[in-house]
OpenMM code with the backbone's topology and positions (N, CA, C; nanometers):
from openmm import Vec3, app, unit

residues = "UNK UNK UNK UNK UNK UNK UNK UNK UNK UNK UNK UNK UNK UNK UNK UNK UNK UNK UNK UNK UNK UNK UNK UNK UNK UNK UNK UNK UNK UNK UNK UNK UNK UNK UNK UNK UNK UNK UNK UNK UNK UNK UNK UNK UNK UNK UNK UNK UNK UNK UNK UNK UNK UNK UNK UNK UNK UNK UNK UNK UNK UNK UNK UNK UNK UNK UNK UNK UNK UNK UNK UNK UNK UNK UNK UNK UNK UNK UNK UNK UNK UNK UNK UNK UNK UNK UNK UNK UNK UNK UNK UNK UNK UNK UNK UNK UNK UNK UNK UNK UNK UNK UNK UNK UNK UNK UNK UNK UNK UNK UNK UNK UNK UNK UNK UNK UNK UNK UNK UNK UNK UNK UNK UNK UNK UNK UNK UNK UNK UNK UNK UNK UNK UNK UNK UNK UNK UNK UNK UNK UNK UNK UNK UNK UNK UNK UNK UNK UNK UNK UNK UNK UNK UNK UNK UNK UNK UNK UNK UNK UNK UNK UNK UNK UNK UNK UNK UNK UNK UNK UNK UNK UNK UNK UNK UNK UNK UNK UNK".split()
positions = [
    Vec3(-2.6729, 8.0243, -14.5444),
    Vec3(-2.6151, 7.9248, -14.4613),
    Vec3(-2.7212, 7.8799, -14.3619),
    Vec3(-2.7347, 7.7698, -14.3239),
    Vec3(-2.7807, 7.7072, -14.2734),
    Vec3(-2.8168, 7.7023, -14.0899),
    Vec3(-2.8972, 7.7332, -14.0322),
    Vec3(-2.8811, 7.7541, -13.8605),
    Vec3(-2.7858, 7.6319, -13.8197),
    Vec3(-2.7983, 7.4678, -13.8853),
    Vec3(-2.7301, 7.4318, -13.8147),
    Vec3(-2.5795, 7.4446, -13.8439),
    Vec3(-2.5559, 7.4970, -13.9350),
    Vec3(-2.4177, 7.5132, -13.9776),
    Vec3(-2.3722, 7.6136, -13.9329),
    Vec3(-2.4693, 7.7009, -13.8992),
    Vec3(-2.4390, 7.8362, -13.8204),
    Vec3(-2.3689, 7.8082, -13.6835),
    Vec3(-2.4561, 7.7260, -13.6335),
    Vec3(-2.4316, 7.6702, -13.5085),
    Vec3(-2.3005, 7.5838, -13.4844),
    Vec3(-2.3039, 7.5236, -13.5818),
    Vec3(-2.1398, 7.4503, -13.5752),
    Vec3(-2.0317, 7.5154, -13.5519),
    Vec3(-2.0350, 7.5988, -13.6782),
    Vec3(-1.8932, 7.7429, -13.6440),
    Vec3(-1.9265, 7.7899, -13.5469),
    Vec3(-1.9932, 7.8568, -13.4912),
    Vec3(-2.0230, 7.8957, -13.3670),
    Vec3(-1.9047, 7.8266, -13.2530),
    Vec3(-1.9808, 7.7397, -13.2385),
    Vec3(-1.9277, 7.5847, -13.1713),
    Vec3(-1.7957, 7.5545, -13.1239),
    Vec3(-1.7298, 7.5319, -13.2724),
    Vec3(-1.6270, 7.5485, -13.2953),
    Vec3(-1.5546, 7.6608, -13.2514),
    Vec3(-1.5483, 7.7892, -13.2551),
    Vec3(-1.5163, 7.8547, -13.2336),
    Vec3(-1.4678, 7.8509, -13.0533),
    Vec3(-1.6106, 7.8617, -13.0005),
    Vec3(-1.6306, 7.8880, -12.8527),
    Vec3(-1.5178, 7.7614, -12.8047),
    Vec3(-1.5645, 7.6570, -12.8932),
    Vec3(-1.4300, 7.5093, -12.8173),
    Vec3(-1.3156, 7.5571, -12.8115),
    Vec3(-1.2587, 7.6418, -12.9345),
    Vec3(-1.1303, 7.6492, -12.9353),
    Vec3(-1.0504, 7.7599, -12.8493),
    Vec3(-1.1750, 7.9124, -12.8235),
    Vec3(-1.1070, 7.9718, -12.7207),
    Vec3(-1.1093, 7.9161, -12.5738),
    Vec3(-1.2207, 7.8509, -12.5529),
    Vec3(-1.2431, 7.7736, -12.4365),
    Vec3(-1.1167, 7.6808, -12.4261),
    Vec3(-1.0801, 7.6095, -12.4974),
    Vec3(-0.9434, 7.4973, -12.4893),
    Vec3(-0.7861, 7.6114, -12.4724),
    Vec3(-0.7659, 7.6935, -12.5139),
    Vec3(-0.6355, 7.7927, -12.4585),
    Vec3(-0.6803, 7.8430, -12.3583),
    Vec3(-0.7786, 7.9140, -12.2930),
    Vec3(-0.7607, 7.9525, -12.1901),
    Vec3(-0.7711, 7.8410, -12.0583),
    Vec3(-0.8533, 7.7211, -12.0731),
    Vec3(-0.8100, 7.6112, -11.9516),
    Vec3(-0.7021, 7.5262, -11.9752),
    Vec3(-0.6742, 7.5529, -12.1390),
    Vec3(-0.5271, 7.4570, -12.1352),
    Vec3(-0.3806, 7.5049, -12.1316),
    Vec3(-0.3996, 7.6337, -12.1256),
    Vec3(-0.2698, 7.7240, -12.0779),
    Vec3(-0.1862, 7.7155, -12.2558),
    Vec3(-0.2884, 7.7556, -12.3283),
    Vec3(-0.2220, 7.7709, -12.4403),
    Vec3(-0.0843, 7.8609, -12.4431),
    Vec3(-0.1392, 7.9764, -12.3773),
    Vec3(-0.0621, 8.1069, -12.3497),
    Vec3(-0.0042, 8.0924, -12.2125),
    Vec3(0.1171, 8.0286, -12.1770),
    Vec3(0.1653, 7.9858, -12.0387),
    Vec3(0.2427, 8.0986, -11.9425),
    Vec3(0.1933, 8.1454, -11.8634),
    Vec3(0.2884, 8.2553, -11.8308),
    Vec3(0.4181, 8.2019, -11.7680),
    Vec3(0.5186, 8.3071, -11.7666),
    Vec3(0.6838, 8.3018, -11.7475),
    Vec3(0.7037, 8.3623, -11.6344),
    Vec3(0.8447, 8.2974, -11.6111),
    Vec3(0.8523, 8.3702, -11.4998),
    Vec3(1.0393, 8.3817, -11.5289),
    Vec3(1.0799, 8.4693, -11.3903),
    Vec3(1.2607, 8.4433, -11.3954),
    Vec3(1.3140, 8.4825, -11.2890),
    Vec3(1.3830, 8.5316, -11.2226),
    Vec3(1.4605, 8.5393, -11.1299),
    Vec3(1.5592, 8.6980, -11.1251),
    Vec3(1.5849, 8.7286, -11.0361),
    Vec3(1.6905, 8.8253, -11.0005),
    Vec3(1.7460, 8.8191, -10.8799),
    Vec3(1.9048, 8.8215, -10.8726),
    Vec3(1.9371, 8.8042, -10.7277),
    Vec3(1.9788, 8.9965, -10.7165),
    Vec3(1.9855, 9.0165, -10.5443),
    Vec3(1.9980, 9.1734, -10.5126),
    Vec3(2.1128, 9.1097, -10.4027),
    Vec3(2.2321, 9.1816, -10.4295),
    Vec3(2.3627, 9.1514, -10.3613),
    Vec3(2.3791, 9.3215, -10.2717),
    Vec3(2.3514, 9.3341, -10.1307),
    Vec3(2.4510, 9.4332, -10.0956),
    Vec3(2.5552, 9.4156, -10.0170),
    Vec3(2.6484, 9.4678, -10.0994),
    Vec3(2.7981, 9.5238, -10.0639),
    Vec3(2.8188, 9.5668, -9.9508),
    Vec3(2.8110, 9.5562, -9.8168),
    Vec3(2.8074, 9.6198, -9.7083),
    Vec3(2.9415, 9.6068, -9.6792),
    Vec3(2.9995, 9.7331, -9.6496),
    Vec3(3.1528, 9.7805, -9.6276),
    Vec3(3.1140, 9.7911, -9.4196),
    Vec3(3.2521, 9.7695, -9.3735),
    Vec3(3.2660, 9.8340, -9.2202),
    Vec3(3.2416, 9.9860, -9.1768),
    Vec3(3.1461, 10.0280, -9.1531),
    Vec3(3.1412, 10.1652, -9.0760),
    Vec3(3.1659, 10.2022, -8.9833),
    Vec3(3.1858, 10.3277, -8.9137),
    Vec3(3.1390, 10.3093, -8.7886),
    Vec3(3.1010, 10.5069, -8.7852),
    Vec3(3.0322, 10.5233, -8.6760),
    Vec3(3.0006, 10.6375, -8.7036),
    Vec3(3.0048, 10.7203, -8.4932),
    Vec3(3.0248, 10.8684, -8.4908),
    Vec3(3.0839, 10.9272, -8.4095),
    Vec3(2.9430, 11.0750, -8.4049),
    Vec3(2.8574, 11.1046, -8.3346),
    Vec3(2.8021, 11.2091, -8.3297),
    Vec3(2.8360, 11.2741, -8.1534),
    Vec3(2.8733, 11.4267, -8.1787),
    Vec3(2.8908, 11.4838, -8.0392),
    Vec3(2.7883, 11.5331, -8.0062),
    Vec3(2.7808, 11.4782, -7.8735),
    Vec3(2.6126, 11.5728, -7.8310),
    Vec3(2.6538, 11.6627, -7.7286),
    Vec3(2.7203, 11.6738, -7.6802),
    Vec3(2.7305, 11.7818, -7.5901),
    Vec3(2.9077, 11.8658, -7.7167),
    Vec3(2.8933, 11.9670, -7.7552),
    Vec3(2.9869, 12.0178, -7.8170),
    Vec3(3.0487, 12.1318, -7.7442),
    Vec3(3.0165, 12.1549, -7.6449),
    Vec3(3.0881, 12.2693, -7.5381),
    Vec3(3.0502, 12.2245, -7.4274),
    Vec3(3.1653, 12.2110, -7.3268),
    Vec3(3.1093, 12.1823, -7.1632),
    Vec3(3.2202, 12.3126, -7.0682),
    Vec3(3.1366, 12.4346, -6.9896),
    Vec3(3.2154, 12.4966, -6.9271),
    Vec3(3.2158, 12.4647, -6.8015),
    Vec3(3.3611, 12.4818, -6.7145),
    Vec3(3.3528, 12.4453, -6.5683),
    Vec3(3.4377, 12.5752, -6.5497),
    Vec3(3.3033, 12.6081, -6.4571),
    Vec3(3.3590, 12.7234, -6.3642),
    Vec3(3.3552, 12.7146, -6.2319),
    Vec3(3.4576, 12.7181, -6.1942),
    Vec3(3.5343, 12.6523, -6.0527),
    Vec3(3.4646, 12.7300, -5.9482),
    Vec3(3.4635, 12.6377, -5.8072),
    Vec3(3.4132, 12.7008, -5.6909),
    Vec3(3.4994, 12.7424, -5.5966),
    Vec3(3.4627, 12.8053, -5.5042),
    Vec3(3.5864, 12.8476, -5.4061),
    Vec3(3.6129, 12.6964, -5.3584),
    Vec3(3.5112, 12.5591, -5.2861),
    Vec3(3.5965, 12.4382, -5.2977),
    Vec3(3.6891, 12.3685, -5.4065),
    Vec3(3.6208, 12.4082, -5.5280),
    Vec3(3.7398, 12.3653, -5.6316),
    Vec3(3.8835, 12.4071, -5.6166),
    Vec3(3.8747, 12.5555, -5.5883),
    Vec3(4.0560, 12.6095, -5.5656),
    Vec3(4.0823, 12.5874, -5.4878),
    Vec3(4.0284, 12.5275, -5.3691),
    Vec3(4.0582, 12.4645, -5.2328),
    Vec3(4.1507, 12.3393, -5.2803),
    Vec3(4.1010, 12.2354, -5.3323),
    Vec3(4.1680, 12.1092, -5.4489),
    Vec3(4.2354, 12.1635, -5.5545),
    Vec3(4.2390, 12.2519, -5.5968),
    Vec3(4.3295, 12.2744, -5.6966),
    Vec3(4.2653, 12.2026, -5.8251),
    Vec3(4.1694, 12.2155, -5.8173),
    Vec3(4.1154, 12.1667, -5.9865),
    Vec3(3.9219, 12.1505, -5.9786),
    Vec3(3.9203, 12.1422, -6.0835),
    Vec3(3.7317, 12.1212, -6.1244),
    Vec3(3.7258, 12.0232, -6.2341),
    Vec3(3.6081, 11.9941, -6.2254),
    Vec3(3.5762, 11.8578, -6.3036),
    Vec3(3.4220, 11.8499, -6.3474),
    Vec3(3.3813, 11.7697, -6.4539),
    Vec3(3.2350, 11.7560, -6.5108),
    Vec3(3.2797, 11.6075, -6.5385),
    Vec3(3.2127, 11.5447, -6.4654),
    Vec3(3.1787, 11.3959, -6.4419),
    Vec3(3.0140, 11.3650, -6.4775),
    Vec3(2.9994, 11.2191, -6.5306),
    Vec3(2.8858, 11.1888, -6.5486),
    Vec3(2.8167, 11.3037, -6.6037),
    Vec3(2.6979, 11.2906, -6.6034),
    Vec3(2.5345, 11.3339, -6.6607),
    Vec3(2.6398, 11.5237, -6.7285),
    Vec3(2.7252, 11.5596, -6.6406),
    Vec3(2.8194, 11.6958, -6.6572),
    Vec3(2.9094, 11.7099, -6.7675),
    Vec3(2.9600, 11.5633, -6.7575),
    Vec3(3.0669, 11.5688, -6.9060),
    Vec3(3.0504, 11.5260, -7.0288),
    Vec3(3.1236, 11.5773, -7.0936),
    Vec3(3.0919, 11.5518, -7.2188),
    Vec3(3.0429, 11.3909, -7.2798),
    Vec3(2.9456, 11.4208, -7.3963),
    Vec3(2.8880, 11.2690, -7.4300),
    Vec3(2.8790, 11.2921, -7.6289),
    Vec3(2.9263, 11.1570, -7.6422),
    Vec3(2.9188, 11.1526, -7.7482),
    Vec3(2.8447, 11.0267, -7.7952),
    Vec3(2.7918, 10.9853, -7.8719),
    Vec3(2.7411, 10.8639, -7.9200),
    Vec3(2.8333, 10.8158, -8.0471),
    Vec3(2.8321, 10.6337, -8.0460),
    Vec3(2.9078, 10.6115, -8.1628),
    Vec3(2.7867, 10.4832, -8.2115),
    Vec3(2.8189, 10.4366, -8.3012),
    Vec3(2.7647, 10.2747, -8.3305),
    Vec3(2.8786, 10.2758, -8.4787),
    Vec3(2.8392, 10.1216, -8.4934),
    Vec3(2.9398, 10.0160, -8.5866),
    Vec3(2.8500, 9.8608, -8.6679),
    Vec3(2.8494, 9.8876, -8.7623),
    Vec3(2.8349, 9.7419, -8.8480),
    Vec3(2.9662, 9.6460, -8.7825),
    Vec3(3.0694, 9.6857, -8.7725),
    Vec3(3.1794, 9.6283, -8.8056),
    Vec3(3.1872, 9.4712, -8.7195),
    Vec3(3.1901, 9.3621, -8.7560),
    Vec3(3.2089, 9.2338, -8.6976),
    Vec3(3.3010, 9.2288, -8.6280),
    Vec3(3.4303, 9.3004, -8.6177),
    Vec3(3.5285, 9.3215, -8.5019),
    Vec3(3.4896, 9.4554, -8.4061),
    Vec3(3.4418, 9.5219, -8.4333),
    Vec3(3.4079, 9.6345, -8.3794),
    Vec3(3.4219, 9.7673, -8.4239),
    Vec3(3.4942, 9.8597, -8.3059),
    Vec3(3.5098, 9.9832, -8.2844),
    Vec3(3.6392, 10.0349, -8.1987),
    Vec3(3.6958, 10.1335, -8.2445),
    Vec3(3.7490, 10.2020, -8.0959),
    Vec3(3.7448, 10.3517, -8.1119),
    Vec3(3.6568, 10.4348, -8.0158),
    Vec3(3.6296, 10.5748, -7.9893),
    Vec3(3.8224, 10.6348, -7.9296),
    Vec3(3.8630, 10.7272, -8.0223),
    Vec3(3.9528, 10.7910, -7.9421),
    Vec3(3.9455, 10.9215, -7.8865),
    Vec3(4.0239, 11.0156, -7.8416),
    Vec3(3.9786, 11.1276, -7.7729),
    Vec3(4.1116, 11.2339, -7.8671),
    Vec3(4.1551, 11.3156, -7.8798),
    Vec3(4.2642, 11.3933, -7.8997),
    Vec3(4.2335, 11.5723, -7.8882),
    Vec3(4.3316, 11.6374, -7.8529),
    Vec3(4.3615, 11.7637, -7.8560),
    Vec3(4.4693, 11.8641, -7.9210),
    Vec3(4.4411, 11.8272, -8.0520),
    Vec3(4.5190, 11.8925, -8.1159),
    Vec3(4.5649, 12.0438, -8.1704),
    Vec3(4.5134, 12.1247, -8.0580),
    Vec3(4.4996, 12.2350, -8.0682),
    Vec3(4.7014, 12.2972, -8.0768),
    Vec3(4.6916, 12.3329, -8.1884),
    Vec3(4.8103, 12.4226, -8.2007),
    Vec3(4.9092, 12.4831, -8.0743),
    Vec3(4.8548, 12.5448, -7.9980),
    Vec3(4.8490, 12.6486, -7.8445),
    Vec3(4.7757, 12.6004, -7.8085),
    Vec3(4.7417, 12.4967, -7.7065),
    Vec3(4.6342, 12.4864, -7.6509),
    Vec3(4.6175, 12.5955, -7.4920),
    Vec3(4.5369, 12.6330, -7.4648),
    Vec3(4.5345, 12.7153, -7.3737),
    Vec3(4.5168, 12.6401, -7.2436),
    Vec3(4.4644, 12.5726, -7.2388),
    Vec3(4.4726, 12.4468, -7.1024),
    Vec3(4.6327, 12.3558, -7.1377),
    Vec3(4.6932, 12.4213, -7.0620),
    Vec3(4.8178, 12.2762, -7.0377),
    Vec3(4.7422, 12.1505, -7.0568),
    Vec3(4.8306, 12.0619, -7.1727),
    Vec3(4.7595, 11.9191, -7.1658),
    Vec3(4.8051, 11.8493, -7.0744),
    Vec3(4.8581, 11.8367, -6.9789),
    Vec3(4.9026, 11.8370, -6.8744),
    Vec3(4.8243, 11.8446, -6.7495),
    Vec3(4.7170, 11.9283, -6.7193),
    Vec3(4.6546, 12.0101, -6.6540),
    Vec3(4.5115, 11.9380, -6.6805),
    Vec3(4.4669, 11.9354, -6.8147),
    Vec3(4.3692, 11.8688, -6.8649),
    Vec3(4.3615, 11.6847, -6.8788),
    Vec3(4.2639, 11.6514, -6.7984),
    Vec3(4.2607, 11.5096, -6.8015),
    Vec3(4.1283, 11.4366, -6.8147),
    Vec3(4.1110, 11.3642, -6.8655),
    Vec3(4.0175, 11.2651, -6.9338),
    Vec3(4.0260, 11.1496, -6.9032),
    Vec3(3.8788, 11.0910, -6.8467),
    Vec3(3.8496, 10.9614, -6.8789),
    Vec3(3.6869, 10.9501, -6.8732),
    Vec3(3.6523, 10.8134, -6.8792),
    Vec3(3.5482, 10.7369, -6.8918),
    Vec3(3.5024, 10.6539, -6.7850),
    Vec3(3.3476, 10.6529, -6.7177),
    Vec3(3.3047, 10.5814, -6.6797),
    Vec3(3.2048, 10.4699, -6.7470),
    Vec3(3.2114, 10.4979, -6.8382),
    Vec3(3.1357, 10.3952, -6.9371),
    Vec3(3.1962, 10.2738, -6.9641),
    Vec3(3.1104, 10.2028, -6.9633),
    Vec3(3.1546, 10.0364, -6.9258),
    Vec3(3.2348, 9.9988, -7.0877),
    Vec3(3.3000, 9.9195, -7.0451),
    Vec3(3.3315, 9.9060, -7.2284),
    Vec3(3.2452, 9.8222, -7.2890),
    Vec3(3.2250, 9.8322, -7.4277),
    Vec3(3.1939, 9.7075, -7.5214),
    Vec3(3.2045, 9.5558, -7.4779),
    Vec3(3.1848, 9.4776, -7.5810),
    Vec3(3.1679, 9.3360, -7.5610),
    Vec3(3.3237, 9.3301, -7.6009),
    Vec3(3.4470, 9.2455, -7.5288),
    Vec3(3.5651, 9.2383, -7.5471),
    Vec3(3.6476, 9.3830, -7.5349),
    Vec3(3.6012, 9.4737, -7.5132),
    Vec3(3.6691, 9.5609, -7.5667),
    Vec3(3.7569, 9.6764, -7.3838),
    Vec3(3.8053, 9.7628, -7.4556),
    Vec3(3.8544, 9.8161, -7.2922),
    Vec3(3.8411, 10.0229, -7.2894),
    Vec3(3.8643, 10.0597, -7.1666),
    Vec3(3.7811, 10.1804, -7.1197),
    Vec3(3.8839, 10.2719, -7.0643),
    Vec3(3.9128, 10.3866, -7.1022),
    Vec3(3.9996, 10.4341, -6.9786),
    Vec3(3.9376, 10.4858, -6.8604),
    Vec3(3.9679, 10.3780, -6.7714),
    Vec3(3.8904, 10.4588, -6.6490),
    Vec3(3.9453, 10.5134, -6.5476),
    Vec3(4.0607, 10.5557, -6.6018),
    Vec3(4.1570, 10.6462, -6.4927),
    Vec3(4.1887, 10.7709, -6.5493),
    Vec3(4.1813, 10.8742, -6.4948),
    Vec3(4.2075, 11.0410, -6.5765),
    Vec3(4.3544, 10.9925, -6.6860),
    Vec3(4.3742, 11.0091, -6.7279),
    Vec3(4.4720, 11.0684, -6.7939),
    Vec3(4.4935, 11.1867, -6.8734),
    Vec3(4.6416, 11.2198, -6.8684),
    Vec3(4.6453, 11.3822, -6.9813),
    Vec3(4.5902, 11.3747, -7.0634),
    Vec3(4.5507, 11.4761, -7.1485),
    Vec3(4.4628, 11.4817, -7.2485),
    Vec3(4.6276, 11.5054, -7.3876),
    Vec3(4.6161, 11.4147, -7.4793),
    Vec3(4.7453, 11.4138, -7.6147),
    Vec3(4.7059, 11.4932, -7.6864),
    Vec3(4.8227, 11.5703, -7.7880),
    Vec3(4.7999, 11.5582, -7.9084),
    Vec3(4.7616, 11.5106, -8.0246),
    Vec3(4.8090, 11.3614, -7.9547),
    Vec3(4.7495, 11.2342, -8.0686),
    Vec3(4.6565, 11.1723, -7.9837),
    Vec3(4.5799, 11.0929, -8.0734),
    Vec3(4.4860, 10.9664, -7.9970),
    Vec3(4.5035, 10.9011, -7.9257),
    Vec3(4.4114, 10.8604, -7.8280),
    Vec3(4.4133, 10.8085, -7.7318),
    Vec3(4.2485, 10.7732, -7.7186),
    Vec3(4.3080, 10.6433, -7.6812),
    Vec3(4.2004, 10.5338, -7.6337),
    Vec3(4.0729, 10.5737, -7.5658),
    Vec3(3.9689, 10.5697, -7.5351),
    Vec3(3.8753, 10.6261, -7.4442),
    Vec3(3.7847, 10.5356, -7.4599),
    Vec3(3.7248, 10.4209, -7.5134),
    Vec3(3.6290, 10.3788, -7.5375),
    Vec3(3.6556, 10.2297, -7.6636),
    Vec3(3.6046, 10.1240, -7.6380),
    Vec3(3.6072, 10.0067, -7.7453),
    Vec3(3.5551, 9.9393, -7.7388),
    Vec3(3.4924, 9.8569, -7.8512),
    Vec3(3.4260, 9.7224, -7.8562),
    Vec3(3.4441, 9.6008, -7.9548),
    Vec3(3.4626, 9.4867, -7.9206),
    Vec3(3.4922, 9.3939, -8.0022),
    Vec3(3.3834, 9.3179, -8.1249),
    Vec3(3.2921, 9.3905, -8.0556),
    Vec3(3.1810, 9.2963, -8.1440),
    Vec3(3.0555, 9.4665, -8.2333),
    Vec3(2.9877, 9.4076, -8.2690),
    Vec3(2.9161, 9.4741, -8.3845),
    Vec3(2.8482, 9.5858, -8.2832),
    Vec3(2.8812, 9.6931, -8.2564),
    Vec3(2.7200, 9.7879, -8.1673),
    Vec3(2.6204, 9.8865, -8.3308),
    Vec3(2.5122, 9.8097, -8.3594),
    Vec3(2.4248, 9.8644, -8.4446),
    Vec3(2.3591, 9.9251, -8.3780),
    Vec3(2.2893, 9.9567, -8.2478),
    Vec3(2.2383, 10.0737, -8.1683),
    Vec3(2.3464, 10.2000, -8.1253),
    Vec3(2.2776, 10.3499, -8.1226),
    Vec3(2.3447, 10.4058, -8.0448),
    Vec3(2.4310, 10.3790, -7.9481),
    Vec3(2.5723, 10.4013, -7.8655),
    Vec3(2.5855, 10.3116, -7.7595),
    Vec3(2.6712, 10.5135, -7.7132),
    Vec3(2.5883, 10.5718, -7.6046),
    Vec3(2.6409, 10.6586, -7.5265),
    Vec3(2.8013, 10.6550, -7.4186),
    Vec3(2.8466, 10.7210, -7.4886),
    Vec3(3.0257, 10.7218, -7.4214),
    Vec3(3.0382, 10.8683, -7.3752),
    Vec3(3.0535, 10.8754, -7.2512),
    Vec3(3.0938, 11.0163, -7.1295),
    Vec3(3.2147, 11.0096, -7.1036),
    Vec3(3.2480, 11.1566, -7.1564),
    Vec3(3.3903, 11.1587, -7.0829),
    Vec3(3.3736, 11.2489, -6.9791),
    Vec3(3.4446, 11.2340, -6.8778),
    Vec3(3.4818, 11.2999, -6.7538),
    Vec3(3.5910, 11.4129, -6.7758),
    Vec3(3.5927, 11.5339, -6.7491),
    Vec3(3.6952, 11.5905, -6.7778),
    Vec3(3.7088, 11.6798, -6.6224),
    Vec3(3.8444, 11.6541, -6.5757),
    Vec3(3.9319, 11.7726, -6.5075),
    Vec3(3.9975, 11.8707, -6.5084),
    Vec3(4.0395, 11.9967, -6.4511),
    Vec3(4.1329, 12.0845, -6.5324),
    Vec3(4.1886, 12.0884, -6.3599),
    Vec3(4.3224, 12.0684, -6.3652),
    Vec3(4.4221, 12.0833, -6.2683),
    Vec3(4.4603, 12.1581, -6.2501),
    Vec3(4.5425, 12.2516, -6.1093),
    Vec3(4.6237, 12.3430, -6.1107),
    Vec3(4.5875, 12.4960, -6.1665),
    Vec3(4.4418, 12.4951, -6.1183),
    Vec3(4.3711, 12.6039, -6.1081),
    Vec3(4.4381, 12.7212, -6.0926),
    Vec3(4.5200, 12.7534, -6.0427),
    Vec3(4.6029, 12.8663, -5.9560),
    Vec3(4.7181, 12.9007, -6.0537),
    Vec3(4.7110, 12.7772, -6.2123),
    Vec3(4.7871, 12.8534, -6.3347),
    Vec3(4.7412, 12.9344, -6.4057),
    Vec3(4.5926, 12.9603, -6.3918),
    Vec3(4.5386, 13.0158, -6.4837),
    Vec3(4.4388, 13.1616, -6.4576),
    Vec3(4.5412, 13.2548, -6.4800),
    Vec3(4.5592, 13.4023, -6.4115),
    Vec3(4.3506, 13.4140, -6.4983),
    Vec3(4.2943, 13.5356, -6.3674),
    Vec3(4.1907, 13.5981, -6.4362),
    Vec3(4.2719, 13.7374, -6.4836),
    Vec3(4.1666, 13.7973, -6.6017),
    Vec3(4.2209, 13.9442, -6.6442),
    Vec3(4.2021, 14.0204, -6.5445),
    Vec3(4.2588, 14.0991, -6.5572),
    Vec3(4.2526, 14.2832, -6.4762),
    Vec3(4.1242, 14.3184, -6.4620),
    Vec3(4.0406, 14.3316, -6.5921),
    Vec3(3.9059, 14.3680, -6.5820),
    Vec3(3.8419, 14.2719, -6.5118),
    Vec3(3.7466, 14.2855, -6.4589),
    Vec3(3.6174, 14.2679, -6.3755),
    Vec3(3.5719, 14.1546, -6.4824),
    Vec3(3.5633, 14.0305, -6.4088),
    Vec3(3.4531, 13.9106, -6.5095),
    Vec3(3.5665, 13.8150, -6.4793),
    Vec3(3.5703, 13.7134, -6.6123),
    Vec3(3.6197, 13.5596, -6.6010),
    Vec3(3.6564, 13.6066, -6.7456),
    Vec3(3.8265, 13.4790, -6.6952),
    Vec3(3.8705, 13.4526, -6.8382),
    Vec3(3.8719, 13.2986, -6.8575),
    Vec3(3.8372, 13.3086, -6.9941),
    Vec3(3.7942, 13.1804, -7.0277),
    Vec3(3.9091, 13.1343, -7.1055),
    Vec3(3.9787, 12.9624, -7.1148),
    Vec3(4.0652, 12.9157, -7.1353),
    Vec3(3.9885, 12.7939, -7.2155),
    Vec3(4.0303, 12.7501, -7.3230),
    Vec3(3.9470, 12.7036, -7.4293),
    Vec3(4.0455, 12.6021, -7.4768),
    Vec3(3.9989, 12.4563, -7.4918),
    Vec3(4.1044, 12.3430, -7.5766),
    Vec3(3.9855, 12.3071, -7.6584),
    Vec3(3.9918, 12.2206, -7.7764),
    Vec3(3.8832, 12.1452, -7.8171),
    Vec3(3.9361, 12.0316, -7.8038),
    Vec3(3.8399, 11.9241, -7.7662),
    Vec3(3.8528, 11.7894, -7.7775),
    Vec3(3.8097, 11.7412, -7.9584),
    Vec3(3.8705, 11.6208, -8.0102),
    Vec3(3.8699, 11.5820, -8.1289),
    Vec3(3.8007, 11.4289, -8.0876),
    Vec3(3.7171, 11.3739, -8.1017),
    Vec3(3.6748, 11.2887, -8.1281),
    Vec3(3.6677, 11.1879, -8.2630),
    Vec3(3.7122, 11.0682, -8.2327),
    Vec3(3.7261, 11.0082, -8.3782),
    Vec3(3.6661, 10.8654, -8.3215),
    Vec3(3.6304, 10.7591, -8.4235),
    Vec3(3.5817, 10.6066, -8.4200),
    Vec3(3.6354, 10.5419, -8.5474),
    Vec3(3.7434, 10.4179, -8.5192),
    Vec3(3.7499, 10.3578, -8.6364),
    Vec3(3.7134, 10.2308, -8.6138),
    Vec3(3.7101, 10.1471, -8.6939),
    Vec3(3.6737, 9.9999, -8.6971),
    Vec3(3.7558, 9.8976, -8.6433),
    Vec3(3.7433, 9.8161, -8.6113),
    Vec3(3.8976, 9.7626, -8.5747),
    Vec3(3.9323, 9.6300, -8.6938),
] * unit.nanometer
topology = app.Topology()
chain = topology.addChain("A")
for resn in residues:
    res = topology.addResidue(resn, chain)
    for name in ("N", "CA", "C"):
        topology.addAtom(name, app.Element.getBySymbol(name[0]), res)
């Protein structure tokens, strides 16, 4: 065969891979996917202080009661996706409770939520739920809620015979639902 015929195929050749790769013989593809999340209403409740003891002073039995207020009482944190909100309740559902619920009283100095409302006056501590805390609109940050707690009528609650302190024990129940 001939150089210049050599050269032709050659030629030829080089034209034709040269022409698919600048002419997009081989075109790349493309496509799509959509990603949907499902986001349901949450809301969520962590206790950070899980035991608070008050041991009364000789001014406390002077008043007839003791108390852990602010930075002292109990704190819990909540947050919420939820577009209507939240409401934190409080309950004591202890079987026997050893503190008269009666005796035991609760509230909040924590400001309420956006729309929402606070108990900011002691009240008894229930069996069932009760209000302590709400918000109308979405809290996606931590949002810190203190309860204040009192125990009344100090002078019901005999010490033992033996030498020391008797201790009188309720649990508080904390709950958050969505509204």
């Amino acid at each position: 065969m001939s150089a210049a015929r050599r050269f032709g195929v050659i030629s030829a050749v080089t034209l034709l891979f040269a022409g698919m790769v600048a002419g997009g013989a081989q075109a790349a593809t493309s496509g799509t996917a959509t990603v949907t999340l499902a986001a349901s209403a949450m809301a969520m409740v962590d206790v950070l202080d899980p035991a608070t003891t008050l041991t009364p002073t000789p001014t406390d039995y002077d008043n007839d009661y003791v108390e852990a207020t602010g930075a002292s009482g109990q704190r819990v944190r909540v947050k919420t996706n939820s577009s209507t909100g939240m409401v934190l309740f409080v309950r004591c559902s202890d079987a026997t409770p050893q503190i008269a619920l009666s005796d035991l009283l609760l509230k909040t100095q924590t400001a309420a939520g956006t729309g929402g409302t606070t108990m900011s006056s002691y009240a008894a501590a229930s069996a069932t739920d009760a209000l302590l805390w709400s918000t109308t609109a979405p809290q996606h940050a931590w949002q810190t809620v203190t309860t204040d707690i009192r125990v009344n009528n100090l002078f019901s609650y005999d010490d033992a015979a033996a030498a020391g302190t008797t201790n009188y024990t309720n649990t508080l129940t904390y709950s958050v639902i969505v509204q």
